[in-house]
C-alpha positions as MATLAB code, in Angstrom:
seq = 'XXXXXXXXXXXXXXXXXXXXXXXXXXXXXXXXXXXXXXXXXXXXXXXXXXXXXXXXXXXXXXXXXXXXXXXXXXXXXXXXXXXXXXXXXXXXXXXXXXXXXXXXXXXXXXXXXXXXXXXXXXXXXXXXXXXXXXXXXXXXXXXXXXXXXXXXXXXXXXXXXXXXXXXXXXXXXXXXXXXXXXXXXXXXXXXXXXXXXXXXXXXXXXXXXXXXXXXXXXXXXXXXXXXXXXXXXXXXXXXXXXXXXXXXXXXXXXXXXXXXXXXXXXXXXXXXXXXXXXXXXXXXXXXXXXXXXXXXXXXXXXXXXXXXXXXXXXXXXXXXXXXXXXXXXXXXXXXXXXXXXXXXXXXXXXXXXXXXXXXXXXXXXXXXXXXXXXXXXXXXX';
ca = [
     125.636   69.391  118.696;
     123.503   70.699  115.998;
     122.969   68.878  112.909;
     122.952   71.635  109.926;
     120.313   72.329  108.026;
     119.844   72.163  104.209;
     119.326   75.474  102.501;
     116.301   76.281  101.047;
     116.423   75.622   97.151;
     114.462   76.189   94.001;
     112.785   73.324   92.420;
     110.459   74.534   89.935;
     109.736   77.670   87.548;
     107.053   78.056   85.563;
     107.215   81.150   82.500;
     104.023   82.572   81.112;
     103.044   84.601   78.032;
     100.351   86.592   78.397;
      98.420   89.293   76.092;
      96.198   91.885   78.348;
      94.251   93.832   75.402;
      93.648   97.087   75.737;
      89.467   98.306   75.054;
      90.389  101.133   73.502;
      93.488  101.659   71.425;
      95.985  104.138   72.840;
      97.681  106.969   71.079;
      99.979  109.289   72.367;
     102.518  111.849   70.663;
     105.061  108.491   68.938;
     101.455  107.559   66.880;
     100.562  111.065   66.111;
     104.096  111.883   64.768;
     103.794  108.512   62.279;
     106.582  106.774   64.688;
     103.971  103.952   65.951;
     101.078  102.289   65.585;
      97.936  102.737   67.918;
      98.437  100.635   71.022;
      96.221   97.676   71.156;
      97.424   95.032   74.031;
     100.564   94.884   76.549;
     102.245   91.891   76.617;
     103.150   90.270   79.932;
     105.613   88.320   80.945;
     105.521   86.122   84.397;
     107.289   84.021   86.130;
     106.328   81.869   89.292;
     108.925   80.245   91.326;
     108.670   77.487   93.871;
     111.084   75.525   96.723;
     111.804   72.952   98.125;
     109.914   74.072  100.925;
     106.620   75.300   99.146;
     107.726   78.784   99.117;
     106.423   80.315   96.436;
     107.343   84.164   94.252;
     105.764   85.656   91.633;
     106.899   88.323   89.629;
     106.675   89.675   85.768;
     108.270   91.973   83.174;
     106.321   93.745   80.351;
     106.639   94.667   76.470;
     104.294   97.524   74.607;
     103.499   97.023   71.193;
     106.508   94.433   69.961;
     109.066   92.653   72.136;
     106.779   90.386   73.976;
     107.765   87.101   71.999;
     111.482   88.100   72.537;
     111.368   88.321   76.211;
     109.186   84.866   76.610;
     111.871   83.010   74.340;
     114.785   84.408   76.651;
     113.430   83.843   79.798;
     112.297   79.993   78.588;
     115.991   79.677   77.702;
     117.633   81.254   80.926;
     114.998   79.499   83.672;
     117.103   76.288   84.078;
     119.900   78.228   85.263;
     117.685   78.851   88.579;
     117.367   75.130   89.696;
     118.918   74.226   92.606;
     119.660   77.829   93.828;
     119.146   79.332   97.224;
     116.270   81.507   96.632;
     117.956   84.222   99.280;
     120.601   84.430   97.117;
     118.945   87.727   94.961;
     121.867   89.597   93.781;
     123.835   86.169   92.960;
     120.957   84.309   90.720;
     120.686   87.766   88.729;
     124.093   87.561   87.760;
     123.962   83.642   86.694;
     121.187   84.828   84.859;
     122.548   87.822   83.149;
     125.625   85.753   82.229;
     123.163   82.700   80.906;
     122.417   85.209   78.229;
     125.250   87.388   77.853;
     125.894   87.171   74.253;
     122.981   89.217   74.134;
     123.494   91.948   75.831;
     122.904   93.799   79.517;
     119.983   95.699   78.597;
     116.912   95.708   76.415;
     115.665   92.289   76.128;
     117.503   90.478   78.298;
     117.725   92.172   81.472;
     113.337   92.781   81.079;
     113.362   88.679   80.839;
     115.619   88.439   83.580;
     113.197   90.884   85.631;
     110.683   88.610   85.827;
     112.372   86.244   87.800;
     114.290   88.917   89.950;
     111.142   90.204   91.048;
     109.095   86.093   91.628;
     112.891   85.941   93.875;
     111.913   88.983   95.823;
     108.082   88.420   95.974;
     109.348   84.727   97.573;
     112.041   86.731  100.301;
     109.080   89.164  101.434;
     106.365   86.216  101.445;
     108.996   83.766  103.507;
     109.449   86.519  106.408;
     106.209   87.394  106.664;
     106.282   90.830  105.190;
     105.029   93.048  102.446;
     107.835   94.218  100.093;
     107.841   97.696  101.322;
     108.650   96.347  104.418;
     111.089   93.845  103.502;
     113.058   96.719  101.794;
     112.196   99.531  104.783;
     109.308  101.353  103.836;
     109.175  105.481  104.547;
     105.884  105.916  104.453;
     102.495  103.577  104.442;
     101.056  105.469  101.446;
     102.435  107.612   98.434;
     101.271  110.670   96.195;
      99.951  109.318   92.641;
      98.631  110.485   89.310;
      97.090  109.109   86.937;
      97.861  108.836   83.196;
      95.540  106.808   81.526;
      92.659  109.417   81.186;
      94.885  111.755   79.415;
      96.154  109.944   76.009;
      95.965  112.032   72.812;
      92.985  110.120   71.039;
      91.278  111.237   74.382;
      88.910  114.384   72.820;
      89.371  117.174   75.174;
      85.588  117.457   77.208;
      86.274  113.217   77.413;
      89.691  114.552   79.099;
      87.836  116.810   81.365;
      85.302  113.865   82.313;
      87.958  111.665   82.933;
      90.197  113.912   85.202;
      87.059  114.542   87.585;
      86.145  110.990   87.340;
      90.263  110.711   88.862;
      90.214  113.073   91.323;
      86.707  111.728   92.867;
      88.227  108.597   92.782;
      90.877  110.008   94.942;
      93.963  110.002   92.866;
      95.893  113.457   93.893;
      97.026  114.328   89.851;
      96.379  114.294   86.399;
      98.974  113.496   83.724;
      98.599  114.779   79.660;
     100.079  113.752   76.943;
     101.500  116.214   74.267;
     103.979  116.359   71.571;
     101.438  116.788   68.994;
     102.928  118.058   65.292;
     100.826  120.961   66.100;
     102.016  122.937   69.919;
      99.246  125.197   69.741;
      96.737  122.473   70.173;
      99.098  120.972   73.300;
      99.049  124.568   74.908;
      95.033  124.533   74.345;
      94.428  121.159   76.039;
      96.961  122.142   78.987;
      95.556  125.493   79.536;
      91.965  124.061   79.428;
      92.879  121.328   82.094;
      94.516  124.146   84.322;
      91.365  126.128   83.772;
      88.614  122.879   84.841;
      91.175  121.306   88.012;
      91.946  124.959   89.224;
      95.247  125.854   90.491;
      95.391  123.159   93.692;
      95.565  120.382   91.566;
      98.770  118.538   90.575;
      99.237  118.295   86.856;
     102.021  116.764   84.619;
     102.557  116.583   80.893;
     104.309  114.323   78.960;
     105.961  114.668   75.461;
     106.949  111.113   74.804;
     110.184  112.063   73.102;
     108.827  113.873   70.309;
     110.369  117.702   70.252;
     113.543  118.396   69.067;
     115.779  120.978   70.977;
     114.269  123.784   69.521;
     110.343  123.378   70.170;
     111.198  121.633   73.770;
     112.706  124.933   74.350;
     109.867  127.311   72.922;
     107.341  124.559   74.430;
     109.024  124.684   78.234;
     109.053  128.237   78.058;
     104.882  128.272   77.318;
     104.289  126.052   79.586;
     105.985  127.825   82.866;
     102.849  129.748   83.016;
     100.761  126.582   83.752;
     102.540  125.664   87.541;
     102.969  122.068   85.926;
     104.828  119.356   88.203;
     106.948  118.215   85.171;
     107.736  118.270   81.740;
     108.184  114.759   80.633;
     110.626  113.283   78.075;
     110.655  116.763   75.886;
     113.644  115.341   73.912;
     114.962  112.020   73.123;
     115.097  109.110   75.973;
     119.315  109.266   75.278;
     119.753  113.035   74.871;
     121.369  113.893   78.091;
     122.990  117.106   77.697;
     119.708  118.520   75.876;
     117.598  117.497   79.040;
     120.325  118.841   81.183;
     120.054  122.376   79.471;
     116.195  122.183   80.342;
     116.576  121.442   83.291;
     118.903  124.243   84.142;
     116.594  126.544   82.154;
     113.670  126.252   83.065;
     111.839  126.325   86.825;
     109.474  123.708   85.684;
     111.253  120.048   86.237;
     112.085  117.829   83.666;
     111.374  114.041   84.170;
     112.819  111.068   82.427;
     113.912  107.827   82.562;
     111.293  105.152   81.931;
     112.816  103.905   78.660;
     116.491  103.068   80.028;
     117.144   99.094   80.338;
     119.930   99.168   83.167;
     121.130  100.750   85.863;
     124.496  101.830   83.982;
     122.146  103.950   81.476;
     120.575  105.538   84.550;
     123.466  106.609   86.094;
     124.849  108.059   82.540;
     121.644  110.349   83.172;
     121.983  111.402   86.330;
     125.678  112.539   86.087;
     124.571  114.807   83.624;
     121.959  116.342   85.662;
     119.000  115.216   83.359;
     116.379  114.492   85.064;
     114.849  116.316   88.133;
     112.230  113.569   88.651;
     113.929  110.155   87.539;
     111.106  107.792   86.428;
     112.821  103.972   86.242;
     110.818  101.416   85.420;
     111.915   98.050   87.362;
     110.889   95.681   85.018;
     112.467   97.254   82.129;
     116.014   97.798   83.792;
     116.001   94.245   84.646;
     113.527   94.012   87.815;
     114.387   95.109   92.077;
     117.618   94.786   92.262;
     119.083   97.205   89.742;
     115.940   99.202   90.936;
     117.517   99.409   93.960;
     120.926  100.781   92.619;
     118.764  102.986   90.569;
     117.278  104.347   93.447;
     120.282  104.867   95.672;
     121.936  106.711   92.377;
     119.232  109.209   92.569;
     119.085  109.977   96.539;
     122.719  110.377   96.364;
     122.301  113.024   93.793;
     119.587  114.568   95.255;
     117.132  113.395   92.581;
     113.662  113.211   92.867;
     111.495  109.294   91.755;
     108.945  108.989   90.301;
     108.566  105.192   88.742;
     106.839  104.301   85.110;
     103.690  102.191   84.998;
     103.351   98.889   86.969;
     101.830  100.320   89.825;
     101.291   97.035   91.767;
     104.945   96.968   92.078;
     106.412  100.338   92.098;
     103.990  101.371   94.887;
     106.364   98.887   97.319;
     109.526  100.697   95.910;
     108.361  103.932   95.875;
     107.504  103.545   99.440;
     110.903  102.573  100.053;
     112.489  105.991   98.707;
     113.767  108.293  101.286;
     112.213  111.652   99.421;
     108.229  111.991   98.764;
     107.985  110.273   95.443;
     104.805  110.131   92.785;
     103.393  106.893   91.275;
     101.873  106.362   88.508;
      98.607  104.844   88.331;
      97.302  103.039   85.667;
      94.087  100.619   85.682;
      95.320   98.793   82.558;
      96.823   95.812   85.054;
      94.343   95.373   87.172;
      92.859   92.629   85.316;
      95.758   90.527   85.249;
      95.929   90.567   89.624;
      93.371   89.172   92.473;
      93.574   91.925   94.315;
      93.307   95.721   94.458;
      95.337   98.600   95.451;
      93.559  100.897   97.614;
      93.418  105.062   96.721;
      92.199  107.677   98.814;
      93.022  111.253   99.596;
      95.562  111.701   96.930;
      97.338  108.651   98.016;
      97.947  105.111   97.071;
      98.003  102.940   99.986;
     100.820  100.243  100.202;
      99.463   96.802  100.471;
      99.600   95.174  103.406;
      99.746   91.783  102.404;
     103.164   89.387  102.140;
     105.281   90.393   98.764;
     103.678   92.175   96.429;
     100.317   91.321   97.875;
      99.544   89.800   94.292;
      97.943   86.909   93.128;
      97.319   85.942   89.527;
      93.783   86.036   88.180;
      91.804   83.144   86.258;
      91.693   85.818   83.355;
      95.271   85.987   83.104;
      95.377   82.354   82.779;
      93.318   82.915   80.270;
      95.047   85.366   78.026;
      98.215   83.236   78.152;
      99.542   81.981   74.932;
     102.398   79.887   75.844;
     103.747   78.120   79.197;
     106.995   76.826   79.607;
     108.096   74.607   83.078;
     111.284   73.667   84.117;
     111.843   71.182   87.284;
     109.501   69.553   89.359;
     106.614   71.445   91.552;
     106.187   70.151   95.152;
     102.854   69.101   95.684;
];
């Protein structure tokens, strides 16, 4: 007769603040239009779990410009509800989470905070069998196609923009992403036909409106730029305008992408029933961390969609790599700070880590940056 064991359960979580600045400020099209202020340092949230058995997660959630404080306060208030939890039980401890806070909503705030932990749950899962994330989840592929944004910001002056897309592709990153929605298109349609004209017609390149063209100039604007072979358009209208992306989308041959600002899986799927989006772009902290991801995901292979997933590289590249369809990630340097380790590029592609979960490890600088710490239960030594 066996005697049964006790199940695994969580006896400690710690939640850190912390403030990555930025060296240069960023502007895209929301600063240009007077909507925002120049972006000067990202605000990360993290949240490191621990069991009884010394396994250990890590995971984090992220606010741009204003929000950060708000997410830290909620996720201070929601980590008791965690203790004593069996750390396999993923779908379950989101729930208790979501309902620790419910007054508050399931999206925005709440579900980002919540993210945090969903992903430390899912880092600890992939670390305990012995397996990298993408493999935990069933990984398609051992590499995916990526771009890179961070070259191609407004305040960028256009020979910088050339420097930096060469410095890109020598680097081995297979696309180049601009941003547009300037009040002035003709100076958009300049710095997208130049970029055409230096990367020649094999390379991949996106734009990216950020929201800021009403119907009329996203239609005059998607009509210019058909002549430019571009791999998307990218939030020409308003994060919540379905029906106005849908008309793009049936318009035009180029495909429209959108996405990254929707905070739950329930706003993602009001976007795909319209037919919105040819290349969804969800962002996993933002709609509450892996496992609405995951619904995300299976919304948009059901449809037929296309994924492509906003920022965070260092975890998207383990979901992406997951999708059934060839997807694109985004790469962005800004987080690289913040980790141990490095994600590898080469040919166009973004390798997927080998290493257990997430194949992340915070860095002494991002111990560093952090402004507050909050613990709740007892670490096992």
């Amino acid at each position: 007769m066996t005697t049964p064991t006790t199940p695994d359960h969580i006896t400690w979580a710690r939640v850190s603040s912390c403030y990555l600045p930025l060296a240069n400020p960023i502007s895209d099209a929301k600063v240009l239009t007077g909507r925002q202020k120049p972006m000067t340092e990202i605000a990360m949230l993290f949240v490191e779990i621990q069991t009884a058995s010394g396994h250990q997660g890590l995971g984090f959630s992220y606010s741009k410009r204003a929000g950060g404080p708000a997410q830290f306060a909620h996720a201070r208030e929601i980590a008791p509800a965690v203790l004593g939890e069996d750390p396999n039980d993923i779908a379950k401890l989101w729930d208790k989470l979501c309902w620790a806070g419910a007054s508050v909503g399931r999206s925005g705030v709440s579900t980002q905070a919540i993210g945090a932990f969903d992903v430390a749950l899912w880092d600890l899962k992939a670390k305990r069998a012995g397996l990298s994330l993408a493999k935990l989840l069933g990984a398609q592929r051992d590499s995916v196609r990526c771009y890179n944004t961070s070259g191609g910001f407004l305040h960028t002056p256009l020979e910088q923009l050339r420097v930096n897309a060469s410095a890109s592709i020598a680097q081995g990153i297979g696309g180049i992403k601009l941003k547009v929605g300037q009040p002035d298109c003709a100076l958009d349609i300049r710095r997208v036909a130049a970029m055409r004209e230096h990367l020649g017609d094999a390379v991949p390149i996106m734009v990216d409106a950020n929201q800021q063209w009403d119907r009329p100039t996203a239609q005059r604007m998607c009509r210019t730029l058909e002549a430019f072979n571009l791999v998307w358009i990218e939030e020409p209208l308003d994060a919540y305008d379905h029906e106005g992306h849908a008309a793009l989308a049936t318009q035009f041959d180029t495909p429209i992408a959108t996405g990254e600002m929707l905070t739950s899986a329930g706003e993602h799927w009001d976007l795909i029933r319209h037919r919105a989006a040819d290349y969804l772009m969800p962002d996993a902290p933002r709609v509450g961390g892996i496992t609405p991801f995951l619904k995300v995901a299976a919304l948009a292979e059901h449809a037929g969609v296309m994924l492509a997933p906003h920022f965070a590289m260092e975890l998207h590249v383990h979901l992406a790599a997951a999708y059934k369809t060839e997807p694109w990630v985004e790469h962005f340097e800004w987080l690289e700070p913040l980790f141990n380790e490095r994600i590898t590029i080469h040919n166009g592609r973004m390798q997927v880590p080998t290493r257990t979960g997430l194949g992340v490890s915070l860095s002494e600088q991002a111990r560093a940056w952090t402004r507050e710490v909050a613990e709740v239960g007892v670490p096992v030594n």
